[in-house]
HTML snippet that shows the backbone in 3Dmol.js (N, CA, C, O; Angstrom):
<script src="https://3Dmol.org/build/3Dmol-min.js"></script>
<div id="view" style="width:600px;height:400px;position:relative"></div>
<script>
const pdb = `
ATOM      1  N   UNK A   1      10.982   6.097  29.184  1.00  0.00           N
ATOM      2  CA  UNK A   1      12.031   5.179  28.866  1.00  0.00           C
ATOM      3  C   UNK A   1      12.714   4.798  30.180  1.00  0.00           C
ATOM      4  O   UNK A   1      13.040   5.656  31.001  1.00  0.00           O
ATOM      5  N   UNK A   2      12.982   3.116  30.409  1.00  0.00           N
ATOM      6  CA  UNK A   2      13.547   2.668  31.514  1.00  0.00           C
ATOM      7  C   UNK A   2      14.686   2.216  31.173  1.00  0.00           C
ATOM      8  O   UNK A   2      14.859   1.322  30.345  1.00  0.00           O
ATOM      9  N   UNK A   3      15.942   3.069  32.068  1.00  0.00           N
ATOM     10  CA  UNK A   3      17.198   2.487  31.661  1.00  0.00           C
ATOM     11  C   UNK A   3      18.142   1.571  32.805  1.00  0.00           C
ATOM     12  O   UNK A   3      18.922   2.157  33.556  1.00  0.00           O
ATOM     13  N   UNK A   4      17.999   0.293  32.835  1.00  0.00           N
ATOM     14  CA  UNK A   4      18.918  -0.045  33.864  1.00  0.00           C
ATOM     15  C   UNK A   4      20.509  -0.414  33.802  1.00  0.00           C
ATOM     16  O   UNK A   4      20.761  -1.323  33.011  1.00  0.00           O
ATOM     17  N   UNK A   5      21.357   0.004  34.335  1.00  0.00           N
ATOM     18  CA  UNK A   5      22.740  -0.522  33.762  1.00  0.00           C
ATOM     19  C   UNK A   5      23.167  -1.423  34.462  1.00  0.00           C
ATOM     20  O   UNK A   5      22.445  -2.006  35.271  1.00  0.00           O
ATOM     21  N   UNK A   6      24.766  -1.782  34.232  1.00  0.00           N
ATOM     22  CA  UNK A   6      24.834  -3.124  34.510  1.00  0.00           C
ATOM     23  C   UNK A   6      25.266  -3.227  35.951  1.00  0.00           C
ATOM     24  O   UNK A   6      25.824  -2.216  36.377  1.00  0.00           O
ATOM     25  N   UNK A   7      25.118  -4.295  36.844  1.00  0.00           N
ATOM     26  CA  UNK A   7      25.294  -4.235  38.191  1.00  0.00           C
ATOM     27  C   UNK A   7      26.627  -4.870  38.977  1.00  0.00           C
ATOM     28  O   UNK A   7      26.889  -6.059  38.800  1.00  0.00           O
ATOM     29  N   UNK A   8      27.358  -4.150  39.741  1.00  0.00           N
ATOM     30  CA  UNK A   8      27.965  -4.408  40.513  1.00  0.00           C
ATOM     31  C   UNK A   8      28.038  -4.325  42.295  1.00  0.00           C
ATOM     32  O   UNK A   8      27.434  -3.689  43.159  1.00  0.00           O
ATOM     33  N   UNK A   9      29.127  -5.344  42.272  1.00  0.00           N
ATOM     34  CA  UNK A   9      29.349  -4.978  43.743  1.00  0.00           C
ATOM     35  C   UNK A   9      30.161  -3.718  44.511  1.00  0.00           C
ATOM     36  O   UNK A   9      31.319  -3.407  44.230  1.00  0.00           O
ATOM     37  N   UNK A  10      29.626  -3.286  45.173  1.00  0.00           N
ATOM     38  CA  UNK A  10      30.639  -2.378  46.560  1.00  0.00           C
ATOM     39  C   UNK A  10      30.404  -2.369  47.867  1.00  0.00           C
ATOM     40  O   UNK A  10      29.604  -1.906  48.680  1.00  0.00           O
ATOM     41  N   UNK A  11      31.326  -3.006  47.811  1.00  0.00           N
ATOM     42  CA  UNK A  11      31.305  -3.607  49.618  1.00  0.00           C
ATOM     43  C   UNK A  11      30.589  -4.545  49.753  1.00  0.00           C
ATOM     44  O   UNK A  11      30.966  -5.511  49.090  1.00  0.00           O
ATOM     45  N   UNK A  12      29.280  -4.779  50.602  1.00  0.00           N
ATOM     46  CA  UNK A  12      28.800  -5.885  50.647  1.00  0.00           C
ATOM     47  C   UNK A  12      27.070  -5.323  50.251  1.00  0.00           C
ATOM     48  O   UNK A  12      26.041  -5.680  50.826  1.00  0.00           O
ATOM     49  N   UNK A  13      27.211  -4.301  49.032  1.00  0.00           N
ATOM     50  CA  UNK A  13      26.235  -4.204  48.398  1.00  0.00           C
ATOM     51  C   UNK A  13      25.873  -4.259  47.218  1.00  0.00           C
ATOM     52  O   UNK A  13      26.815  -3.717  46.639  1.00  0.00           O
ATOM     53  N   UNK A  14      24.965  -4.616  46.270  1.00  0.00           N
ATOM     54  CA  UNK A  14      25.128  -5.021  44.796  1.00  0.00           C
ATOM     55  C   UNK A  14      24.289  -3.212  44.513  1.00  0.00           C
ATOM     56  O   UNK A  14      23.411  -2.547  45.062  1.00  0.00           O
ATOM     57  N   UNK A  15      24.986  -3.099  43.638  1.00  0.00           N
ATOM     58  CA  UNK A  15      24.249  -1.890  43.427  1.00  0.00           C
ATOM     59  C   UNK A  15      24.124  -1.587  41.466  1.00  0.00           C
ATOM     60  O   UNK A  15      25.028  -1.723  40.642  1.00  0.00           O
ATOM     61  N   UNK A  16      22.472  -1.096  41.197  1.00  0.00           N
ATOM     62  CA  UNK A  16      22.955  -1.307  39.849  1.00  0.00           C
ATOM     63  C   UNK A  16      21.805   0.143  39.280  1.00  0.00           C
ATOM     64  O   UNK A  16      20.635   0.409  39.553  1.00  0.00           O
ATOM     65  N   UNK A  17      22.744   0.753  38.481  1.00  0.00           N
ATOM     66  CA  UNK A  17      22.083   2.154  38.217  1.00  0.00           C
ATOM     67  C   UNK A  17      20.683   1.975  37.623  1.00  0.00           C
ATOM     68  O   UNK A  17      20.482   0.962  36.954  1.00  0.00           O
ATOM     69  N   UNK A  18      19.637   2.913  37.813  1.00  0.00           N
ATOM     70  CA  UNK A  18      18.423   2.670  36.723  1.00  0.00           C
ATOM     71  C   UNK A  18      18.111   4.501  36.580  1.00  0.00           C
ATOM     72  O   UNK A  18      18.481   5.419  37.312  1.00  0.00           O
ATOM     73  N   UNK A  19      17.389   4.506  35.477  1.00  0.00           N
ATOM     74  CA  UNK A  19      16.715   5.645  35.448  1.00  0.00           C
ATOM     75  C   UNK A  19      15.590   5.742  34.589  1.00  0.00           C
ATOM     76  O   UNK A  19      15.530   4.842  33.751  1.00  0.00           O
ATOM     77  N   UNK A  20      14.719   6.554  34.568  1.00  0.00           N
ATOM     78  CA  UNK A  20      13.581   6.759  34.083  1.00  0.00           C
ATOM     79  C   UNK A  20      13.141   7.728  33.532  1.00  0.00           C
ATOM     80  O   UNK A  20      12.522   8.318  34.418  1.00  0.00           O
ATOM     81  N   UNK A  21      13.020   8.544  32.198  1.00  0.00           N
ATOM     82  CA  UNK A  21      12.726   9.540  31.806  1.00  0.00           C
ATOM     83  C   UNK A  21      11.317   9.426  31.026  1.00  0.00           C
ATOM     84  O   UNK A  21      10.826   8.443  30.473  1.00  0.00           O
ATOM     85  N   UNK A  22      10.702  11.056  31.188  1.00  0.00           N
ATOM     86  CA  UNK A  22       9.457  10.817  30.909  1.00  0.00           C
ATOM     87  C   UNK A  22       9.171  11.765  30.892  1.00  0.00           C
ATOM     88  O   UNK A  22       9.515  12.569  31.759  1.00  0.00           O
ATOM     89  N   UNK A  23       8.251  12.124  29.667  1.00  0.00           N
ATOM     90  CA  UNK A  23       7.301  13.813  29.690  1.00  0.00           C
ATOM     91  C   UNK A  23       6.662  14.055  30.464  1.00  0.00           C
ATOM     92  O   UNK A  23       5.944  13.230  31.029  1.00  0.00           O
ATOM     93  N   UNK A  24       6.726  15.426  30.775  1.00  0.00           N
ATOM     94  CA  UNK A  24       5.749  16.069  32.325  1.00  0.00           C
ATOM     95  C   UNK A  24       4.825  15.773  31.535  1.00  0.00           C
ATOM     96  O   UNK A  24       4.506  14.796  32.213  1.00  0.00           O
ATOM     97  N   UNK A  25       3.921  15.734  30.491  1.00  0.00           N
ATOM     98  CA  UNK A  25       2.796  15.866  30.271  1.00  0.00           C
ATOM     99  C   UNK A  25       2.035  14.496  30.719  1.00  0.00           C
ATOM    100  O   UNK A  25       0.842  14.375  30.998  1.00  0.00           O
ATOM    101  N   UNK A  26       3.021  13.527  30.712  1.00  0.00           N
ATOM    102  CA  UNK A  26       2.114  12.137  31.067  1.00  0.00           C
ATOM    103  C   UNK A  26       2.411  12.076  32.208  1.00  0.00           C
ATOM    104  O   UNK A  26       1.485  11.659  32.904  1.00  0.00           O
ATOM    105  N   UNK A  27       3.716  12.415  32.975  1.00  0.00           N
ATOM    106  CA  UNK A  27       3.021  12.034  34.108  1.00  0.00           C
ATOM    107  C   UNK A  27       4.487  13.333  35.525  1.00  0.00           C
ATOM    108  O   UNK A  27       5.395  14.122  35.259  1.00  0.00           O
ATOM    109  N   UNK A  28       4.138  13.038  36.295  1.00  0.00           N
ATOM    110  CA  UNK A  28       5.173  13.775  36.878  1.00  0.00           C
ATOM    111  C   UNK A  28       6.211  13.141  37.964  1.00  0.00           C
ATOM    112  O   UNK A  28       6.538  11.956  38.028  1.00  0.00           O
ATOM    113  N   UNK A  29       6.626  14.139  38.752  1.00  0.00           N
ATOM    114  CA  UNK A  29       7.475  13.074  40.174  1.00  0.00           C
ATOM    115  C   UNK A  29       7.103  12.529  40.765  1.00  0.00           C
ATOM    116  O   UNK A  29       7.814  11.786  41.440  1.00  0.00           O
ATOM    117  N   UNK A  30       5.526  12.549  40.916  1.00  0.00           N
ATOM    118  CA  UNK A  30       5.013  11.433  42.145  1.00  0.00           C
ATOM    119  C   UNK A  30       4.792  10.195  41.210  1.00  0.00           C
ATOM    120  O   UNK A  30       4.997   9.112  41.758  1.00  0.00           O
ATOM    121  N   UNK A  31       4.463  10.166  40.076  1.00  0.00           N
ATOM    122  CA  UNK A  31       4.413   8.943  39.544  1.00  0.00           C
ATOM    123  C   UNK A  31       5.482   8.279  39.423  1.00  0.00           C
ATOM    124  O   UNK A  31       5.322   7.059  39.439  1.00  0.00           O
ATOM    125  N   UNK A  32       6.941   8.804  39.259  1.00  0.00           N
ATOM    126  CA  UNK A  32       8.205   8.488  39.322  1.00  0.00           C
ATOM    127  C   UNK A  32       8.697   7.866  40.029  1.00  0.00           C
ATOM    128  O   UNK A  32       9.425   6.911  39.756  1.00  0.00           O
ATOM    129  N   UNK A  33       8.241   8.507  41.739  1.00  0.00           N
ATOM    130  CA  UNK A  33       8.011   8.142  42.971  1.00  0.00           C
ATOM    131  C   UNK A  33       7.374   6.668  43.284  1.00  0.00           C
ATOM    132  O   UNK A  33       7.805   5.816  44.062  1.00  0.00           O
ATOM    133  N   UNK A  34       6.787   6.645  42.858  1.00  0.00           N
ATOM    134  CA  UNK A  34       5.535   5.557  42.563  1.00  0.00           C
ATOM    135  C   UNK A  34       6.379   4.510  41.796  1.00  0.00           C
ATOM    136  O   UNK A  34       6.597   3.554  42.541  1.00  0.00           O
ATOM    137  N   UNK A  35       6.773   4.395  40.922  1.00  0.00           N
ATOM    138  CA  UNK A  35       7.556   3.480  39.956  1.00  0.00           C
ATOM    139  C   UNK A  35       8.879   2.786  41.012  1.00  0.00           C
ATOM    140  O   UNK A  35       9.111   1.662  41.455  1.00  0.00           O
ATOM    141  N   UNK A  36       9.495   4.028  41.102  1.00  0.00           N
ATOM    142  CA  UNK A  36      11.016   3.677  42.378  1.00  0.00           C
ATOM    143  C   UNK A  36      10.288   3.211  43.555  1.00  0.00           C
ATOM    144  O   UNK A  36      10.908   2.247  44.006  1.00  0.00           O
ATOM    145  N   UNK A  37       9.439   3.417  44.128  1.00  0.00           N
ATOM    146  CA  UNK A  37       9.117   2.386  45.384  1.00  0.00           C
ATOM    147  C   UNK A  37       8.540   0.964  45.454  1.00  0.00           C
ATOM    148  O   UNK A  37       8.526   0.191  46.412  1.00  0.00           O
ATOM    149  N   UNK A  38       7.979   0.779  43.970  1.00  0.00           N
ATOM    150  CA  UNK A  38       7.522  -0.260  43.247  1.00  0.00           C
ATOM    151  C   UNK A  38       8.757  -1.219  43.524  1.00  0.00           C
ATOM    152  O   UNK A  38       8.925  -1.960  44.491  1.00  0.00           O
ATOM    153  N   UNK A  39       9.690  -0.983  42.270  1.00  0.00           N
ATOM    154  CA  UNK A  39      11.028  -1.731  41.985  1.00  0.00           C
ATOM    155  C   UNK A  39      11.456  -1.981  43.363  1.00  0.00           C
ATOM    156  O   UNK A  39      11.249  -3.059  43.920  1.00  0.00           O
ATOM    157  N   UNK A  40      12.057  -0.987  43.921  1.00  0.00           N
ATOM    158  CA  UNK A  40      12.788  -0.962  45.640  1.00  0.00           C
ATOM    159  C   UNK A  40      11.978  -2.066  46.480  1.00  0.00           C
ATOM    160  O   UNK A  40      12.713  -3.003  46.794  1.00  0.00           O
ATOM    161  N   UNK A  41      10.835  -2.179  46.863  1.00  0.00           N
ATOM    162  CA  UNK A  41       9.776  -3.421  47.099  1.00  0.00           C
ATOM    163  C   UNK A  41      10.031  -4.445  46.442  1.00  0.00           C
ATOM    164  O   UNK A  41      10.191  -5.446  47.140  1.00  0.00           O
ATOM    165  N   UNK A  42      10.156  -4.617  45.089  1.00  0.00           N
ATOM    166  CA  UNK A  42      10.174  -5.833  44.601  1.00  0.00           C
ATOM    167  C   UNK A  42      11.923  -6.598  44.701  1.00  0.00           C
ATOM    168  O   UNK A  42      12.209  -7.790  44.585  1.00  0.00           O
ATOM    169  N   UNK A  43      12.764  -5.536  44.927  1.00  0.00           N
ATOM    170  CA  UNK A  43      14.626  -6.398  44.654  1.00  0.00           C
ATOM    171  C   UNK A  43      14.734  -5.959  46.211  1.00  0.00           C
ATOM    172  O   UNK A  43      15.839  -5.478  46.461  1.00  0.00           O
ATOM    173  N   UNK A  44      13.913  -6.006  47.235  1.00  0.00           N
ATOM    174  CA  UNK A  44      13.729  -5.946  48.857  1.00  0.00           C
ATOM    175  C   UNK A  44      13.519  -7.395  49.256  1.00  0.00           C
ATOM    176  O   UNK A  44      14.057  -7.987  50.192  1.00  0.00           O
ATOM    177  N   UNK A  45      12.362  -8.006  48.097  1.00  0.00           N
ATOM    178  CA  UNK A  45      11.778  -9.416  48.711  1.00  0.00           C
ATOM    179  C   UNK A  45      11.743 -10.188  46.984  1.00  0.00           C
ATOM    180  O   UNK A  45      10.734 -10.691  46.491  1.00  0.00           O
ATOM    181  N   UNK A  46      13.028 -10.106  46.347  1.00  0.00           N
ATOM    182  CA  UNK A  46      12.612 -10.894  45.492  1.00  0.00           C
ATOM    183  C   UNK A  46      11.805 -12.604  44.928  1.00  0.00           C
ATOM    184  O   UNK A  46      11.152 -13.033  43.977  1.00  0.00           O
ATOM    185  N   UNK A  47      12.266 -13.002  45.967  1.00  0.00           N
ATOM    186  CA  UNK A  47      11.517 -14.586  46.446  1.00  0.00           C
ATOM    187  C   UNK A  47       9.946 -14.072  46.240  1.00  0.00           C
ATOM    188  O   UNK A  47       9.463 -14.868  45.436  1.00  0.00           O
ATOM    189  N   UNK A  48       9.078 -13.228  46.560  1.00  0.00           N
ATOM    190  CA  UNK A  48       8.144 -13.338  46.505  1.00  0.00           C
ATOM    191  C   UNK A  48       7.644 -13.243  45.097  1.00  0.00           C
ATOM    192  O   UNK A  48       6.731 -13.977  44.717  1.00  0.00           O
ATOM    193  N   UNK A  49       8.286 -12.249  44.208  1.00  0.00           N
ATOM    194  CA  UNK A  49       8.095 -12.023  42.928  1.00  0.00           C
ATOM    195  C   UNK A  49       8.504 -13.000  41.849  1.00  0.00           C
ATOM    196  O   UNK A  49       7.972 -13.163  40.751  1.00  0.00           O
ATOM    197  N   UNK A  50       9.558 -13.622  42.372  1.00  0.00           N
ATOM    198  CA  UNK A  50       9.610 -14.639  41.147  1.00  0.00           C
ATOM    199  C   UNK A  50       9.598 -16.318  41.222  1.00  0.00           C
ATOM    200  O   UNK A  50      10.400 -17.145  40.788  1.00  0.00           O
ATOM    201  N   UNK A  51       8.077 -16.487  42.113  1.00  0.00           N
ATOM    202  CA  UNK A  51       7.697 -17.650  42.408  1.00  0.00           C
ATOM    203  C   UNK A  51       7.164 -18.098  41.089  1.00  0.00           C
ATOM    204  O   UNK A  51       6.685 -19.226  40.968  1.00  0.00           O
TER     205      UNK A  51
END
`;
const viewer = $3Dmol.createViewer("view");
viewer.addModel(pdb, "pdb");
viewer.setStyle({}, {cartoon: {color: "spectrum"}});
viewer.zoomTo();
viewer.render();
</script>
């Protein structure tokens, strides 16, 4: 389950909570890992993603 909440500013950064829960059995922290560097890449260079 992906939860993102709603986003604000602080300072001169937008910052907006997410989290991700998930049974060890499907998958573990590196896949987690994997997911958060995904997202972080994509709201880094959004122009590229939502051509």
């Amino acid at each position: 389950m992906i939860t993102w909440g709603k986003f604000f500013e602080e300072g001169k950064k937008i910052i907006m909570p997410l989290t991700i829960q998930i049974h060890h059995a499907v998958a573990d922290g590196y896949h987690c890992s994997l997911f958060f560097s995904d997202v972080n890449k994509i709201l880094l260079n959004p122009e590229e993603y939502l051509k």
